[in-house]
C-alpha positions as CSV (number, residue, x, y, z in Angstrom):
1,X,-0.9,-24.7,23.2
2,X,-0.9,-27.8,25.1
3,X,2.3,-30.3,24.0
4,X,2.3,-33.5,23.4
5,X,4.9,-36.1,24.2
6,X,6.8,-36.8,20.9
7,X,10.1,-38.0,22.0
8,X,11.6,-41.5,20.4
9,X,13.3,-43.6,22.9
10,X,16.4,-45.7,22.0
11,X,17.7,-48.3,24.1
12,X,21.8,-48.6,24.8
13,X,23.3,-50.3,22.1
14,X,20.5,-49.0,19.4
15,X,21.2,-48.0,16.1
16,X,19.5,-44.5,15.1
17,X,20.9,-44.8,11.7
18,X,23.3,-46.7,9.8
19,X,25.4,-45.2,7.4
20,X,23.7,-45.4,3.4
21,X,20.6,-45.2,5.5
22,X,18.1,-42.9,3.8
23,X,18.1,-39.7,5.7
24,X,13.9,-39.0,7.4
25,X,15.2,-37.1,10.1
26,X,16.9,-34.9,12.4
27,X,17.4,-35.7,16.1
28,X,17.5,-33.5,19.3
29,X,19.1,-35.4,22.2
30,X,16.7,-34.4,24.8
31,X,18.8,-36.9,27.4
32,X,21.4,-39.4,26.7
33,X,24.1,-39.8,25.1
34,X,25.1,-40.5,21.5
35,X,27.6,-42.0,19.6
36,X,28.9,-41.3,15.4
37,X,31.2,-43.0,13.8
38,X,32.9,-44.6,10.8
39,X,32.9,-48.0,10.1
40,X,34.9,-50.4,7.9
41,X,35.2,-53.4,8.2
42,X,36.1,-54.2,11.7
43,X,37.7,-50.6,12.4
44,X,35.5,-47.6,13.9
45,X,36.7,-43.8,13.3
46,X,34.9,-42.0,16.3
47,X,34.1,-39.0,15.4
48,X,32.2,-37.5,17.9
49,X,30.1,-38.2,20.9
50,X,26.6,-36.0,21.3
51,X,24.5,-35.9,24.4
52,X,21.6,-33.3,26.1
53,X,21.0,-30.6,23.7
54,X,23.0,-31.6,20.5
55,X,21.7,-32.1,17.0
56,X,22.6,-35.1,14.9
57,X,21.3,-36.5,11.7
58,X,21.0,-33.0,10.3
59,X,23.5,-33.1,7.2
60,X,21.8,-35.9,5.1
61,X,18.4,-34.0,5.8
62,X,19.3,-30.9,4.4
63,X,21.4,-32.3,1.4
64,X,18.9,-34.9,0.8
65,X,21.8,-38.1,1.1
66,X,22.0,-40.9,2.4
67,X,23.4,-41.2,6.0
68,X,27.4,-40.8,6.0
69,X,28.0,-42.3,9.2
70,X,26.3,-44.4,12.1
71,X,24.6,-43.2,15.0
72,X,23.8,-45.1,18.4
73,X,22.8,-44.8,21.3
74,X,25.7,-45.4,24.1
75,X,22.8,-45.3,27.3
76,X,19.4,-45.3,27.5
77,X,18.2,-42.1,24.9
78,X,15.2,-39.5,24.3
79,X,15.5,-37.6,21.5
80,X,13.0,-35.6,19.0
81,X,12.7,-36.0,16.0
82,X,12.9,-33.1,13.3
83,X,10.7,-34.4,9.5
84,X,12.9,-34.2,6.5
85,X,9.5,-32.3,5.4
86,X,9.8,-29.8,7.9
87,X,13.2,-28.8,8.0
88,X,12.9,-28.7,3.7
89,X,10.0,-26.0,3.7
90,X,12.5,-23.8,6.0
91,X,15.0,-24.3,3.6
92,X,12.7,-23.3,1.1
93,X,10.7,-20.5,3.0
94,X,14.5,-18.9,3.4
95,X,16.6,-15.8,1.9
96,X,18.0,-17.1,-1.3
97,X,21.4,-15.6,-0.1
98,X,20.6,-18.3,3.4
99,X,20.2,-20.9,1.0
100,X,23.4,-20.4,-1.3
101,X,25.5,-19.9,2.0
102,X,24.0,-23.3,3.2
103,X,24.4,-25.3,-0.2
104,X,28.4,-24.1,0.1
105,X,28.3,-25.0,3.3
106,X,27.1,-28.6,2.8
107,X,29.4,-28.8,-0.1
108,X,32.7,-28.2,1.9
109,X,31.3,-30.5,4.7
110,X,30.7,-33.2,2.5
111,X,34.4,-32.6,0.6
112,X,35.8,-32.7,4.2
113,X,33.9,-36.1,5.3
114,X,34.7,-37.7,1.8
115,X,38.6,-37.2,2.7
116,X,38.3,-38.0,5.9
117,X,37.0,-41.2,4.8
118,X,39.6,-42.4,2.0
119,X,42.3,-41.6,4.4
120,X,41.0,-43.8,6.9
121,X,40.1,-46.4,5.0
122,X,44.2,-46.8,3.9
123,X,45.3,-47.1,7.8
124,X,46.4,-48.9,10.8
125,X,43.4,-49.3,13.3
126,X,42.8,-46.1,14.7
127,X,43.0,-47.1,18.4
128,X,46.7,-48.5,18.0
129,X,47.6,-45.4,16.1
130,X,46.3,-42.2,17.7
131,X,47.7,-42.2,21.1
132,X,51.2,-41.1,20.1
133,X,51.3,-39.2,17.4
134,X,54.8,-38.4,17.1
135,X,55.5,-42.5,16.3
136,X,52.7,-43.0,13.9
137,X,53.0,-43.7,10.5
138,X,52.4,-40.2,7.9
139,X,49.2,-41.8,6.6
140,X,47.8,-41.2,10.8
141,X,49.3,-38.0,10.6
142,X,47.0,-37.1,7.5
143,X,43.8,-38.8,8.8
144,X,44.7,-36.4,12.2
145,X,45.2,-32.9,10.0
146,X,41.9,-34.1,7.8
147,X,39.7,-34.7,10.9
148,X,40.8,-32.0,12.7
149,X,39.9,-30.2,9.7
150,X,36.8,-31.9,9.9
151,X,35.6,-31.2,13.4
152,X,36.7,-27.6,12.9
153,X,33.9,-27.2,10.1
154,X,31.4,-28.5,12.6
155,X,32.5,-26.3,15.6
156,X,32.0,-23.4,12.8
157,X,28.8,-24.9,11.6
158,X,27.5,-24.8,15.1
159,X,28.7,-21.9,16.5
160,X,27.3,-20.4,13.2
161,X,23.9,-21.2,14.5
162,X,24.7,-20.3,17.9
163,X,23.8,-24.4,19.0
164,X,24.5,-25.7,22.3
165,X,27.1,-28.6,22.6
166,X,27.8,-31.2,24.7
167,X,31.5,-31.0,25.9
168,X,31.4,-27.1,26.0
169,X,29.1,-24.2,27.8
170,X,27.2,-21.8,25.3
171,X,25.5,-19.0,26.1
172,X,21.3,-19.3,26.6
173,X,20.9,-18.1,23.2
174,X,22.1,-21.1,21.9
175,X,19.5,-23.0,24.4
176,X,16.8,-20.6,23.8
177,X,17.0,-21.4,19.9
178,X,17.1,-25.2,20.6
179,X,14.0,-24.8,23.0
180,X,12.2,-22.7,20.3
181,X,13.0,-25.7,17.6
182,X,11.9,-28.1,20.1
183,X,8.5,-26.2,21.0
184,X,7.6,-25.1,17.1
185,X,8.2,-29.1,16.3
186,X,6.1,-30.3,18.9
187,X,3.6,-27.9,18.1
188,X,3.3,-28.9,14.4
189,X,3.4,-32.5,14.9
190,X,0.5,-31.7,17.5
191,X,-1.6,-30.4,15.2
192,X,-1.0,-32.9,12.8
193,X,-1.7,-35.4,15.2
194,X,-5.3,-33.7,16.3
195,X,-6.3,-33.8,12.8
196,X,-5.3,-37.4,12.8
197,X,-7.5,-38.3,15.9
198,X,-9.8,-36.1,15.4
199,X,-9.8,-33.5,18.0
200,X,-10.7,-30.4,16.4
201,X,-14.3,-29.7,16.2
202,X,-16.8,-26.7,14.7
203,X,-18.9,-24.3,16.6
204,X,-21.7,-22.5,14.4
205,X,-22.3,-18.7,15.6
206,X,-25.0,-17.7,14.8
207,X,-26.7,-15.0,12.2
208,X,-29.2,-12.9,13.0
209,X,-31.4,-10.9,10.5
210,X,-31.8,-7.4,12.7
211,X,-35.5,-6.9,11.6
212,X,-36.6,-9.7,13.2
213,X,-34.1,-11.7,14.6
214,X,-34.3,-14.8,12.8
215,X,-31.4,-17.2,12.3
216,X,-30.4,-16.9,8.5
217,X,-27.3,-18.2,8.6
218,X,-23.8,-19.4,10.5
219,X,-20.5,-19.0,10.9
220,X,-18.2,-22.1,11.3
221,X,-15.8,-21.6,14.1
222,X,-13.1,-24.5,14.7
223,X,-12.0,-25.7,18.2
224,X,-9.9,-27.7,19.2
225,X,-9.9,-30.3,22.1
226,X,-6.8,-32.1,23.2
227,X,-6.8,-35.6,24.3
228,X,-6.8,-34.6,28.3
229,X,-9.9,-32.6,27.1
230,X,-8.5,-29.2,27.3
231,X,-9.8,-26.6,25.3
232,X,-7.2,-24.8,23.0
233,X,-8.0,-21.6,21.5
234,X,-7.7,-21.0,17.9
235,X,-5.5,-18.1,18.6
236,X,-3.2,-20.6,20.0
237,X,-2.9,-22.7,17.1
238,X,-4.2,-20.9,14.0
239,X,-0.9,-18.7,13.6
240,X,1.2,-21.9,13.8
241,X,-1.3,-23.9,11.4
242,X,-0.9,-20.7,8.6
243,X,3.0,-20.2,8.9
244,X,3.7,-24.1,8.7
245,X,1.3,-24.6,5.9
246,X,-0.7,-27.2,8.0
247,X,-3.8,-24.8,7.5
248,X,-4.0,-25.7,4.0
249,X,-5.4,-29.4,5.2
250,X,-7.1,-28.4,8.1
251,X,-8.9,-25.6,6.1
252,X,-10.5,-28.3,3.8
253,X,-11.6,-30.2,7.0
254,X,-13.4,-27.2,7.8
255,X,-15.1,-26.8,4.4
256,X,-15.7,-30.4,4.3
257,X,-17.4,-30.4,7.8
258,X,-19.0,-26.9,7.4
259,X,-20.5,-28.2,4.0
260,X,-22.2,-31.1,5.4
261,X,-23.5,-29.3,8.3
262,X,-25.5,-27.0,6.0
263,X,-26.3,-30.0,3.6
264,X,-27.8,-31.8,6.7
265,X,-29.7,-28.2,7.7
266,X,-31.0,-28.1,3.8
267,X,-32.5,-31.6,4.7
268,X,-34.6,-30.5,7.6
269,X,-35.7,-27.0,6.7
270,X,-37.5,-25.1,4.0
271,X,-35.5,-21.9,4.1
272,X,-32.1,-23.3,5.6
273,X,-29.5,-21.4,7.2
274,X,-26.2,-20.5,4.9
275,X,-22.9,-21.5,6.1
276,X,-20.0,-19.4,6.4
277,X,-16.1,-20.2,6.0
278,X,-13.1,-18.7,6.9
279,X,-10.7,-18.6,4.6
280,X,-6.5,-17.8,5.4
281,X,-4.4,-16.0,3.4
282,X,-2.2,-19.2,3.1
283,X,-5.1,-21.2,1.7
284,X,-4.7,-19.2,-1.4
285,X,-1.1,-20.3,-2.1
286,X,-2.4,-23.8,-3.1
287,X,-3.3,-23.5,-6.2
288,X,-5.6,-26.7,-6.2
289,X,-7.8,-24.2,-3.6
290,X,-10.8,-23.4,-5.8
291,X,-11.1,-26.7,-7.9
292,X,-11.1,-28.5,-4.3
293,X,-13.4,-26.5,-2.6
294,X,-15.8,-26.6,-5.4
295,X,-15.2,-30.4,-5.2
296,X,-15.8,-30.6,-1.4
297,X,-19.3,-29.0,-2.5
298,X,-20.1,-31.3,-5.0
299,X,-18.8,-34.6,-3.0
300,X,-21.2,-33.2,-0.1
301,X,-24.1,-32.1,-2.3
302,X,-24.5,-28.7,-0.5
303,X,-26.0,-26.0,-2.7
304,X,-23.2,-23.9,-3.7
305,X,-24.9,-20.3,-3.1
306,X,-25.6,-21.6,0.6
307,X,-21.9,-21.3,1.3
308,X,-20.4,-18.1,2.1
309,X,-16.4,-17.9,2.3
310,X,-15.2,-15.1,4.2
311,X,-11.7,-13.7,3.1
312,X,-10.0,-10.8,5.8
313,X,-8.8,-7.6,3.8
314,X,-5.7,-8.3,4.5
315,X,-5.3,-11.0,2.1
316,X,-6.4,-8.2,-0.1
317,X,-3.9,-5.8,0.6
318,X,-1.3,-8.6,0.3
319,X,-1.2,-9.5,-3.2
320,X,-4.5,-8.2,-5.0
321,X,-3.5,-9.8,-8.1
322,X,-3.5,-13.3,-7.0
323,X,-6.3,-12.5,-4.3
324,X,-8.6,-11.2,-7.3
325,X,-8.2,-13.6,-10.0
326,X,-8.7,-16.4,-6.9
327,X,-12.3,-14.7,-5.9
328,X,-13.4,-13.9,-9.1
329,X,-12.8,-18.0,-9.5
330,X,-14.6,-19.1,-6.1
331,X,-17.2,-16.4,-7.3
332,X,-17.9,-18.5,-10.5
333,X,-18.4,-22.2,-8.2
334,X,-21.7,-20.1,-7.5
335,X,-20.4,-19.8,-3.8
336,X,-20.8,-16.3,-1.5
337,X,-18.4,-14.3,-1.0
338,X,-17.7,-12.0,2.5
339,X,-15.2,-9.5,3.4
340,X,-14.7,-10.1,7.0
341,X,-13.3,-7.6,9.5
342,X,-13.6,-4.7,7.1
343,X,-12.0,-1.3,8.4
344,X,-9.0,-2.8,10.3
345,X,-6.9,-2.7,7.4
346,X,-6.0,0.4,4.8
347,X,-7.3,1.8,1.2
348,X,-10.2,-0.8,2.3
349,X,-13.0,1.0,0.1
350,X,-10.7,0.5,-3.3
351,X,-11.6,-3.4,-2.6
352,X,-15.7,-3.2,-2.5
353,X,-15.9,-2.3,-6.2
354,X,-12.7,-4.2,-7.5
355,X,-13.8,-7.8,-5.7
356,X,-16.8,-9.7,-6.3
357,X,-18.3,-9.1,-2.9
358,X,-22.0,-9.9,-1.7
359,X,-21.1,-9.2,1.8
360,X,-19.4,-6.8,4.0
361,X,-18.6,-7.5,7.8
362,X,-18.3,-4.9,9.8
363,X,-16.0,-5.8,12.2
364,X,-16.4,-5.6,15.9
365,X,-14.2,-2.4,17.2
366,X,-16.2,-0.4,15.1
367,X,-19.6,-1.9,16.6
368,X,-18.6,-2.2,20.2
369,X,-16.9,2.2,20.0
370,X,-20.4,2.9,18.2
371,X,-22.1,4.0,21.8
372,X,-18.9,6.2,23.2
373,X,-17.8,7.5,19.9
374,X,-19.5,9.8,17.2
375,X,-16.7,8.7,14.6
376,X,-16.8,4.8,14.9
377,X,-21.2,5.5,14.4
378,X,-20.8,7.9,11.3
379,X,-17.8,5.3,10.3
380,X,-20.5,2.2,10.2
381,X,-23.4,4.4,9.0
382,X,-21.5,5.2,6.0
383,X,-20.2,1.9,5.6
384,X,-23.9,0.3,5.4
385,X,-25.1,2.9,2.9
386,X,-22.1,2.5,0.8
387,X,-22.1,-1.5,0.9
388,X,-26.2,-1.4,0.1
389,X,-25.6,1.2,-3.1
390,X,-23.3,-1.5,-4.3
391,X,-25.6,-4.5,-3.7
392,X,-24.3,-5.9,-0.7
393,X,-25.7,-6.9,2.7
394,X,-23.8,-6.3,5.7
395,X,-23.0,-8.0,9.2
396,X,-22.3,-6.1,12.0
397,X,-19.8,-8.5,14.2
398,X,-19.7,-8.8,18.0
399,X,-23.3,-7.6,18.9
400,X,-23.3,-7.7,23.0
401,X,-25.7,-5.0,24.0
402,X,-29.5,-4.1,22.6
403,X,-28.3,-0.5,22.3
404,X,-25.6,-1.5,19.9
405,X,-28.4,-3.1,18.1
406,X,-30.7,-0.8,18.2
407,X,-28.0,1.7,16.8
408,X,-27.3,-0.8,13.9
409,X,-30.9,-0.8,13.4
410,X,-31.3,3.0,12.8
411,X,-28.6,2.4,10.1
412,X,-30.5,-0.3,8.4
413,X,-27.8,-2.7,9.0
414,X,-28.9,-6.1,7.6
415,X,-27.4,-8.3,9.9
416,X,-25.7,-9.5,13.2
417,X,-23.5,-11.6,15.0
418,X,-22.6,-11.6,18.6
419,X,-22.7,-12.9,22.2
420,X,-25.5,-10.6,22.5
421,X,-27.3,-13.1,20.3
422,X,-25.6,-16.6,21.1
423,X,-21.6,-17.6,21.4
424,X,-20.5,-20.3,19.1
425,X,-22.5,-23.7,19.8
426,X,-22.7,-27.2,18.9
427,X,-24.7,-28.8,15.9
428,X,-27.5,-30.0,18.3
429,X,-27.7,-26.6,20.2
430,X,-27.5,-24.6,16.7
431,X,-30.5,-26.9,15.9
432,X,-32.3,-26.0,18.8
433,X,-31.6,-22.7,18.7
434,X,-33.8,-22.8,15.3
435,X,-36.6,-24.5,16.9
């Protein structure tokens, strides 16, 4: 996936935060060099500096609180910055034994900063005091036990999570875990951002009625072009969108945009080609999904039963409970429903009679093994004679030779997709294509 820049820039001398500054981020130091500290009045507690690799800001994040101490920048500094948002659904997404370790971590931290803080606020300035220990006053020799104590619970903290530091070498699993942080958040703010400028795009595929070839219908394939123009493959950014919950908006841009191609289709033609939609497993854990698709429906005007959503079997096999009271839902909008790449997964044939089905698609490694083996062609006859007997149509996916559909033809299969028929095109070439 191509990578944006999203590094903030602070000059020497800038604040990132102040302390009682409500905590929005986390920072990587991707170069500089960074300074915390505790002020009050006109004393200043250093407490540590950070430079290339560190991680600051993170405490307040996690905890929710407002900053405890300021942060700025000694030289010119690049970091990235890590959403509150983000860093709160992997909090959430975690073990509940992670997340009770973490909230007594954060709890101890928090006791140690608080003591660190009323002990130096009842001292000499630090700078007169600390250089010779032996002559200072007891209150120094407390504020030195209780930071010590203090900077002990981070070098736990970050050894715990195997981070690189500044002022000491760490082995490259600590740098490998910082550079997969930095990639996965520069991924998701990528996406986010394409959605923002509008970068991702659908192709329509089209499908073909066997018999005689004519288009009857679509499916809406999103792609995605960056702003250098570089084509990125929804295998490069579909996995990321599902397990960071970003596909939940950008399946609704879909929908929306799919709708409205068919709506505009409906306006042109008699007999007007269905539309159909991918749906992810993820989708299904908003539970606003089925009022807000059949609202994207209405708000377009598209006729409901000219939509097809296509749902793989393994959001079936995941959780059939939640999976079947959702379909029987989007069944009631008066929207199709498709079970796409049928076969790859297991106890597949328990889920033609138990879901609302009208279609079943037959997915490619079945079509494209039809011509070299007798099992995958006895495998798809069957599979169109036992989706017909319970009154669905199938579509036979990635069609590239006649023979293939020839084959599919002797099984009465009712439809195709495929580069054998046309890739994934634009609006204006899927128009022409009808012509």
């Amino acid at each position: 996936m191509a990578l944006k820049d999203f590094s903030t820039y602070f000059d020497a001398g800038e604040f990132l935060f102040k302390e009682g500054d409500r905590a929005d981020f986390a920072y990587i130091i991707e170069s500089g060099s960074v300074e915390i500290s505790h002020q009050i009045g006109d004393r200043k507690l250093v407490l540590s500096k950070l430079g290339e690799g560190d991680v600051l800001g993170e405490m307040a994040v996690v905890d929710k609180q407002p900053r405890t101490a300021n942060a700025i920048a000694l030289e010119p500094t690049r970091t990235l910055e890590i959403p509150i948002d983000y860093i709160s659904e992997k909090i959430q997404d975690a073990d509940p034994t992670v997340r009770m370790i973490l909230r007594l971590i954060m709890y101890r931290y928090r006791d140690a900063d608080a003591r660190l803080r009323q002990v130096f606020d009842g001292i000499l300035p630090i700078d007169e005091v600390l250089p010779n220990a032996e002559s200072t006053i007891s209150s120094t020799g407390e504020l030195k036990s209780v930071m010590a104590q203090f900077l002990d619970m981070q070098q736990r903290i970050s050894t715990a999570v195997n981070m690189p530091a500044y002022q000491r070498g760490d082995g490259p699993g600590g740098e490998q875990t910082l550079l997969s942080t930095k990639i996965l958040v520069t991924q998701d703010k990528s996406i986010k951002s394409a959605l923002q400028d509008e970068e991702f795009h659908l192709c329509f595929q089209p499908i073909v009625e066997l018999t005689s070839e004519k288009i009857v219908g679509c499916e809406a394939l999103v792609r995605w072009t960056d702003s250098a123009g570089k084509m990125i493959m929804p295998t490069q950014f579909i996995p990321r969108a599902e397990s960071t919950g970003l596909i939940v908006e950008l399946g609704y841009w879909i929908t929306r945009k799919a709708c409205e191609f068919q709506f505009k289709l409906a306006c042109q033609y008699k007999d007007p080609p269905f539309v159909s939609i991918n749906l992810s497993g993820k989708q299904f854990e908003d539970k606003n999904l089925i009022n807000s698709l059949a609202d994207i429906m209405d708000d377009v005007g598209v006729v409901h039963d000219q939509v097809k959503f296509e749902i793989t079997e393994s959001l079936l096999m995941d959780n059939p409970e939640i999976a079947g009271d959702a379909l029987k839902r989007l069944k009631e909008t008066g929207a199709k429903l498709a079970i796409d790449d049928f076969g790859t997964g297991y106890s597949s044939f328990n889920y033609l009679h138990q879901f609302p089905f009208d279609t079943l698609k037959i997915d490619r490694s079945f079509v494209s093994a039809m011509s070299s083996n007798v099992k995958s062609n006895e495998i798809v006859k069957s599979l169109v004679h036992l989706s017909h007997d319970l009154g669905m149509d199938v579509v036979a996916e990635g069609i590239e030779t006649n023979f293939e559909v020839d084959m599919l033809l002797q099984h009465h299969t009712d439809y195709g997709q495929g580069f054998y028929f046309s890739k994934g095109v634009t609006e204006e070439e899927f128009i022409k294509l009808l012509k």
